[in-house]
N, C-alpha and C positions, 0 to 999 in steps of 0.2 A: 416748736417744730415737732411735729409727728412723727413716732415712729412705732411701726406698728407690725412690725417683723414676727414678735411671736404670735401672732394671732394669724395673719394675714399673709404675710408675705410668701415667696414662694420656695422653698428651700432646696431643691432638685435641681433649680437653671444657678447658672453660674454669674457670679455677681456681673461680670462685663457684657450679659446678654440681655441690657433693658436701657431706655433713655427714660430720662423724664421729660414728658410732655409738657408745659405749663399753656394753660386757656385766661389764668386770669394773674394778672400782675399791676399790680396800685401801688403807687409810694404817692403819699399826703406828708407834706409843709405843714407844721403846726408850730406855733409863738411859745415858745418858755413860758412868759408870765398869764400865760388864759389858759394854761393847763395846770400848772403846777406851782400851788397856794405857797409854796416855801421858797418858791426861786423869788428874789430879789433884786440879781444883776441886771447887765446890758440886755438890749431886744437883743435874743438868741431865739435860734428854731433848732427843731430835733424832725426826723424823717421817721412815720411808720410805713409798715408795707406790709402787703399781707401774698403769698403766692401759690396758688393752688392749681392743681393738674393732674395729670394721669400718669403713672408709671406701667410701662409699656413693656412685657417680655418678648424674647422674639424666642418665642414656642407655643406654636400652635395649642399647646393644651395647656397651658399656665390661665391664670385670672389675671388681668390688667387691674392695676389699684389705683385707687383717687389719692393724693395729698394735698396738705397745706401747708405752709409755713408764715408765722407769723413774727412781726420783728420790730424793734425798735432800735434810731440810730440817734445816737444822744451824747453829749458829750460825757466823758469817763466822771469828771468831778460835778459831775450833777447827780451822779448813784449817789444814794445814799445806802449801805449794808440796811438789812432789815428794811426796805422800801418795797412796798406789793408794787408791782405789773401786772395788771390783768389786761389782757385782748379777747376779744370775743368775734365772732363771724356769722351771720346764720346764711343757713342755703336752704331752697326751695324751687320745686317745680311748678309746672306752668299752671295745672291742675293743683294746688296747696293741699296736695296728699301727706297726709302723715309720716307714712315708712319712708318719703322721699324729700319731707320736709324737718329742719332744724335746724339748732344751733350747739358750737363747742366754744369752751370759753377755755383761756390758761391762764393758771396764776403763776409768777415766778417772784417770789424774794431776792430780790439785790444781797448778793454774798452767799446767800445757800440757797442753793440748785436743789437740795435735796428735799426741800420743801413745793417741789412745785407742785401743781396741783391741775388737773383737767376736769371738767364740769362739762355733762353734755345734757341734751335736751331733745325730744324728737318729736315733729309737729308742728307746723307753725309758730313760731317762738320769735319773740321782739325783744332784744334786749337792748333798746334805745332808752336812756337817762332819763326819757322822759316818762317809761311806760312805769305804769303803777306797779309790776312785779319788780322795779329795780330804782327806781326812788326812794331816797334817803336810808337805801339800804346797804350793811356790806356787803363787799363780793363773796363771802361764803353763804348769805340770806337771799339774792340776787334770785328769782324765779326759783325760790330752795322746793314749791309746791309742785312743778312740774318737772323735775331735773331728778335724770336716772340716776340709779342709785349705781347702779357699776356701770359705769359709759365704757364704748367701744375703744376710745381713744385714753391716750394715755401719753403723757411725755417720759424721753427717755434721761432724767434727772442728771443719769449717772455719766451721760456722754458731756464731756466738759464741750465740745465744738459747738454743740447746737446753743449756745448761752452767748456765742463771741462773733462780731461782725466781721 
């Protein structure tokens, strides 16, 4: 989950004077065992989803902001502490303009929050398994030749809610 308050947000309007908008909302079924080499049990499935939208002030001179949120719904005894989560998303416009085109990826370790990590990218960016920038690599090597060096985004580690379904 983003959150992007010190940079961005708008500190003058009052927190109960905004809705969030959401334009895109996906939750994907996926099998325990064709994702995750260590599960061994019954066919189980886990839910991801990813939600992004506009946050909306009602004042006329505020900025309106984009978010996203991304998430996994998994059973509790399937974490393992010390297990990466990485998601990743990219957006692009109709024209594959650079300032308008990219991707953000997150990493979260199971049991410490304080490690997570956001990775961003701007431009055209594929980060499908299959593209050569992210084949048999890790997620910190993952397109490391294109990927800004202080991305805009940032997770807020330290907020225990955004980690709990």
């Amino acid at each position: 989950m983003t959150d992007l308050s010190t940079l961005y947000e708008e500190t003058d309007i009052p927190e109960d004077k905004f809705i969030y908008l959401p334009y895109l909302e996906y939750k994907t079924r996926r099998q325990m065992a064709n994702t995750f080499d260590s599960y061994s049990g019954d066919e189980l499935f886990y839910w991801m989803r990813v939600e992004g939208g506009y946050k909306l002030y009602d004042d006329k001179n505020a900025e309106d902001r984009w978010y996203f949120k991304l998430g996994i719904e998994r059973p509790t005894s399937e974490f393992t502490d010390g297990e990466i989560q990485y998601f990743w998303l990219t957006y692009e416009d109709e024209n594959l303009t650079d300032e308008l085109s990219g991707a953000v990826g997150c990493k979260i370790t199971t049991g410490a929050p304080e490690k997570t990590e956001v990775h961003q990218w701007t431009g055209v960016t594929n980060l499908a398994k299959g593209s050569g920038l992210i084949k048999n690599r890790l997620w910190k090597n993952q397109a490391k030749e294109t990927r800004m060096t202080h991305p805009e985004y940032f997770a807020a580690f330290w907020n225990e809610d955004n980690y709990s379904v």
